[in-house]
N, C-alpha and C positions, 0 to 999 in steps of 0.2 A: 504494500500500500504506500503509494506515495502521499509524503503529504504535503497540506496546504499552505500557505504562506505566511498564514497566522501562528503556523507551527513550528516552522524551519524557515525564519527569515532570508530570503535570497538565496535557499536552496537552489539546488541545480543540477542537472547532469544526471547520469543513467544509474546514479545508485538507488536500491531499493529498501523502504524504510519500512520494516513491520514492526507491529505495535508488540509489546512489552522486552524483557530485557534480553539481553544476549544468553546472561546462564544464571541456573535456577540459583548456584551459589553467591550471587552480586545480590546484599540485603537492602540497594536502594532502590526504590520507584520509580526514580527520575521526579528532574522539576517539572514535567510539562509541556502546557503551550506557552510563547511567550513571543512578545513583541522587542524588536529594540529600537531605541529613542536615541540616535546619535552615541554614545560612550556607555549609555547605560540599556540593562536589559529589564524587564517589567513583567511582570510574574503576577498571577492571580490565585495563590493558594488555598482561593477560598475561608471557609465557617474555621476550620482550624486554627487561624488567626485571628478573624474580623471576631469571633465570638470568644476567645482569650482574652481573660481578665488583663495578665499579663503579655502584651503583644512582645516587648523585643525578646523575653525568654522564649515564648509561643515562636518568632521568627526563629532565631537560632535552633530551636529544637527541630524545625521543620528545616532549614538549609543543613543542619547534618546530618537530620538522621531519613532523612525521604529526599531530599535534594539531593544526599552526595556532596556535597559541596565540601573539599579539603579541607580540613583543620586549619591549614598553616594560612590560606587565602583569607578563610573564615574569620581569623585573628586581625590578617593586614586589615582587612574593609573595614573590618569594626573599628581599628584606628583613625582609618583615615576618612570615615564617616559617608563609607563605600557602601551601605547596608542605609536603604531608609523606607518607610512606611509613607503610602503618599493615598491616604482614602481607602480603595479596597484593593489596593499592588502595591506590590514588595518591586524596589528600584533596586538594581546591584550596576555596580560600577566595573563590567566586567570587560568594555572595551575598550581601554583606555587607546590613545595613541602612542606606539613603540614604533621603534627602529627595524626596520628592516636586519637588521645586522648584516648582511652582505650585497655588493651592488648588483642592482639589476641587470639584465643583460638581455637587450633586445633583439631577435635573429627570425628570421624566415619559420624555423620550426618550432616556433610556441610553446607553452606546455598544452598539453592535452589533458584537460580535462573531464573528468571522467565524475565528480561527488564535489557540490562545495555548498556550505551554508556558513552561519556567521562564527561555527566555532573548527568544521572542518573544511579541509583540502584534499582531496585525492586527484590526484593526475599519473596518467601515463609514462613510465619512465623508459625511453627507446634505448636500444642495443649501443655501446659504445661511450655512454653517458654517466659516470658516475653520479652520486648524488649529492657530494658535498665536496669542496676543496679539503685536502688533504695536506698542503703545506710547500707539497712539491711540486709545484704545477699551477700551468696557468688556465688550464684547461676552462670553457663554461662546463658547470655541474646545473643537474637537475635545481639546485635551492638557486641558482643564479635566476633560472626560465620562469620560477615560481617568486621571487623575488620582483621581478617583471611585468607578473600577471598580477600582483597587489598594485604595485604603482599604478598599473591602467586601469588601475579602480579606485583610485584614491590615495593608497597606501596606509600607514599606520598600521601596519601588522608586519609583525615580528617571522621570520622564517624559519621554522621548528619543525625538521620531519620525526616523526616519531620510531621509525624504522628504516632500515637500507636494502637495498637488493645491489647482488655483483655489479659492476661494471657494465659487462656483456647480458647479462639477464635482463630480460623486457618483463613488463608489469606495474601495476598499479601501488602508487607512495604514500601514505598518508602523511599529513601536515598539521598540526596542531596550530589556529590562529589567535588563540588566546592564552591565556595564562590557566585559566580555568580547566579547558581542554588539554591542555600538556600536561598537568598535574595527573589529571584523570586517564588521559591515555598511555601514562607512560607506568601509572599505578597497574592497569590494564595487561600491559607489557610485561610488566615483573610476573603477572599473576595469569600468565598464561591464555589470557580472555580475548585476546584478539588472534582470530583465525587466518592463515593463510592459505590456498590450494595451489597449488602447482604442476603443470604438464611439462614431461621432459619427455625428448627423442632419444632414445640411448640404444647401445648396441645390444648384439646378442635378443636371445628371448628370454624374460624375463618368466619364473615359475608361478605359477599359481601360490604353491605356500610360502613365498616371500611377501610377508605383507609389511612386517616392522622390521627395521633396523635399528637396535640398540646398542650403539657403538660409540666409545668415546673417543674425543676428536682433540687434537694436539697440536704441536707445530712439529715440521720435520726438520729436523738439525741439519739436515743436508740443503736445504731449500728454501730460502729467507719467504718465498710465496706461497710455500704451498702450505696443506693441514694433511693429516694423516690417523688412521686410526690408531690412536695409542694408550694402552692400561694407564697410563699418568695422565690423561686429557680429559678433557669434560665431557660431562655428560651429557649426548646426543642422540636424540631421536626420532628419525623419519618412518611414517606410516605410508605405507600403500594402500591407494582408496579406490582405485583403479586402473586397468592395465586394457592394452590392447597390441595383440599380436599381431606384426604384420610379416608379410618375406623377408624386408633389409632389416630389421629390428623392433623395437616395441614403445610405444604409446604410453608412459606414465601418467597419475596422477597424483600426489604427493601431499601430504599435510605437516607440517612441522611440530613439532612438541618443543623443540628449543628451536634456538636461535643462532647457531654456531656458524662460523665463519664458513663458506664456501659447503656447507653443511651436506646438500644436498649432493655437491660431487662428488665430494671424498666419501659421501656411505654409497652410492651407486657404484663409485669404480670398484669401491672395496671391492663388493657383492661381484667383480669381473660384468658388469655393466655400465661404461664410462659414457657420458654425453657425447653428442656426435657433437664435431666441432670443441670437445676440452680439450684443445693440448697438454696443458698441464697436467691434468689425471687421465693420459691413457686414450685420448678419444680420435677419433677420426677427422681427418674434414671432410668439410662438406663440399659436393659437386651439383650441378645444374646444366649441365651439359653431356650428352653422351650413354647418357644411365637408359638402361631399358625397365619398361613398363617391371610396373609392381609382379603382376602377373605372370609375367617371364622369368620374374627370378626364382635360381635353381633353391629349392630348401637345404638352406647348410644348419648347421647346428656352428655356435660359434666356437671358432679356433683359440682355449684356452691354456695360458700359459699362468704367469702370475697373476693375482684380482688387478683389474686396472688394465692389463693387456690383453683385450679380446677383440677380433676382428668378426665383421659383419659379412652377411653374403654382399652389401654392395664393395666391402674396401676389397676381399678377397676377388670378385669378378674386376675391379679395377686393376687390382695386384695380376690377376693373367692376363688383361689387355696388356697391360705396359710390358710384360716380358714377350708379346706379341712385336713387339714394336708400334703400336698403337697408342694415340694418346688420345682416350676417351673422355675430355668434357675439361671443363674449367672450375674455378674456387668460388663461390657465389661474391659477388662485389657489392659496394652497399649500396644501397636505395638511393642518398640524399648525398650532396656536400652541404651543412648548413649554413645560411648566409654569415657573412663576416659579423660578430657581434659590436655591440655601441662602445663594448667598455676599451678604453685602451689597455693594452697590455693582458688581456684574455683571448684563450685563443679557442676557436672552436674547432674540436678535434672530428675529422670525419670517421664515420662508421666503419668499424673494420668489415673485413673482407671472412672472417669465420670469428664464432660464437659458440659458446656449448648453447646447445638446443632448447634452453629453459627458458620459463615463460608463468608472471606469475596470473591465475585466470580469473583468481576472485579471493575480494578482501573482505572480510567479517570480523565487524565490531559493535561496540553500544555506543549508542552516540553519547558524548561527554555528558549533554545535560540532561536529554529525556528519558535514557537508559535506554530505548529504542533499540531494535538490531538494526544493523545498516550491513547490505551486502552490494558490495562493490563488483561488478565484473568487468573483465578487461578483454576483448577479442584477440585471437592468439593475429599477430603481426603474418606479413603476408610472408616471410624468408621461413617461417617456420609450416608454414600451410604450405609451402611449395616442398620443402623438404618432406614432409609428409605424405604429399603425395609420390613421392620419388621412391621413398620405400616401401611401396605396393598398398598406401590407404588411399582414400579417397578424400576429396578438398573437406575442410571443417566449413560448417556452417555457423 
């Protein structure tokens, strides 16, 4: 149920908002519906207050214990005389004007968004794009495009993603645009309440009785970049929600229980399942050129050595073209060069030329104030629908 405008201020975009909370463990109701007045949001809690001897105890008791509202926020406002009764609405002073923290950065390819109203952000995040600057590089990131997308609205909102995805991994970000929302979504975060899904292309065919991976994740002493499954690393867990078998390889669907770096690649190569397109862990690249129909391909079982090094029926028919002396097909190239950005000294880096195959397809959470569930979906990008049909599936709808 999408909702109305009275309910989610400047709401927007394909996400889908159903009524009550994300999980039966989250003990608050949400604030509501609620209007906002410039800097301030406006609340109508009803008899629970208007009929309270004592209104600001009556307010307090309802802003923490059925709003949700952070302890530590809940403290500032009451300071700062951020919390006020005005007839039969409760005002809170939840949108103030902040800084951007990092400069905009104007280019051809926008951000894509996909969910926003006055306290979230969800946009698209493309192949090649990290999401924040890292120290070393001048690269535009995702919080620069989103950074971008506040200014041409006014601005006054602060740049908070509340979660990352790789580099090369495409999918959907969420953005925290207030103070209120960042509290609450990142409390969210620690407590495991914001869902992620995930579709990967990986090699080999993956079994039926693989459905969880419960493998702890580390760094590899040999390899400043990579993660590795190792008895001293953390604790990491990927679910399998869904599979699909095709001739070149298999169809994942994926859910996260942690959050570990590169999580997803390093427990698929383990399992001798690498992404197509990971170099790092094992994987293949990808071709677009040359490949015969799905249907054509001979059924191999994949050629297993160590986890992490398995070959597919398309690298193995590649591997006897080329000793043929045949060179069957090309490296997929990117989509886009994005236009030159506004900022000086940032540069925008184009899309690489291979990707591991992941793709994230839907975000699931509660919305910071109404506790609503909000499901986010994201369309899998066309390099990975074309990739898919390459090894013997048919286009995604």
């Amino acid at each position: 149920m999408t909702a109305g405008p009275e309910e989610l201020s400047g709401q927007h975009g394909g996400g889908e908002i159903q009524d009550g909370s994300d999980g039966a463990s989250d003990p608050f109701a949400g604030g509501g519906k609620w209007t906002r007045r410039g800097e301030w949001l406006e609340a109508m809690p009803g008899r629970v207050i208007t009929a309270a001897a004592d209104k600001q105890a009556a307010i307090d008791a309802w802003l923490l214990g059925v709003a949700g509202m952070p302890a530590k926020l809940h403290a500032r406002l009451r300071r700062e005389n951020g919390i006020q009764w005005r007839g039969d609405r409760l005002r809170l002073a939840l949108f103030p004007h902040r800084e951007a923290g990092i400069e905009p950065v104007w280019q051809e390819a926008a951000a894509e968004v996909l969910f926003e109203d006055d306290f979230c952000l969800v946009v698209h995040k493309p192949a090649g794009l990290a999401v924040h600057p890292d120290g070393s590089s001048t690269e535009v990131t995702l919080d620069h495009l989103v950074a971008a997308h506040y200014a041409a609205s006014g601005g006054g909102i602060p740049v908070r993603h509340i979660h990352r995805l790789d580099k090369d991994t495409t999918g959907p970000v969420l953005y925290a645009k207030n103070e209120y929302a960042q509290l609450v979504l990142d409390e969210d975060m620690r407590e495991k309440k914001v869902s992620r899904l995930y579709a990967a292309i990986v090699e080999g065919i993956v079994p039926p009785e693989l459905t969880v991976i419960d493998a702890p994740i580390g760094r590899d002493r040999h390899h400043a970049a990579r993660r590795r499954v190792s008895p001293g690393g953390q604790e990491a867990v990927t679910r399998i929600v869904g599979r699909e078998a095709l001739p070149g390889g298999t169809v994942v669907k994926l859910q996260l229980e942690t959050g570990r770096t590169h999580q997803i690649r390093v427990h698929l190569s383990h399992t001798g399942h690498p992404l197509f397109g990971d170099d790092l862990y094992g994987g293949s690249a990808w071709h677009t050129a040359g490949i015969p129909s799905g249907h054509s391909l001979k059924e191999k079982q994949p050629l297993r050595s160590e986890p992490g090094q398995v070959k597919s029926a398309i690298t193995a028919w590649f591997e006897e073209q080329e000793k043929a002396g045949l060179t069957p097909g090309l490296q997929v190239q990117g989509k886009q060069t994005p236009a030159p950005p506004s900022k000086p000294g940032v540069k925008a880096k184009q899309e690489s030329s291979d990707r591991q195959a992941l793709h994230g397809e839907k975000l699931i959470f509660a919305h910071p104030w109404t506790r609503s569930k909000i499901e986010v979906s994201d369309p899998w990008p066309e390099d990975l629908r074309r990739l898919r049909e390459q090894i013997g599936g048919v286009d995604q709808e």
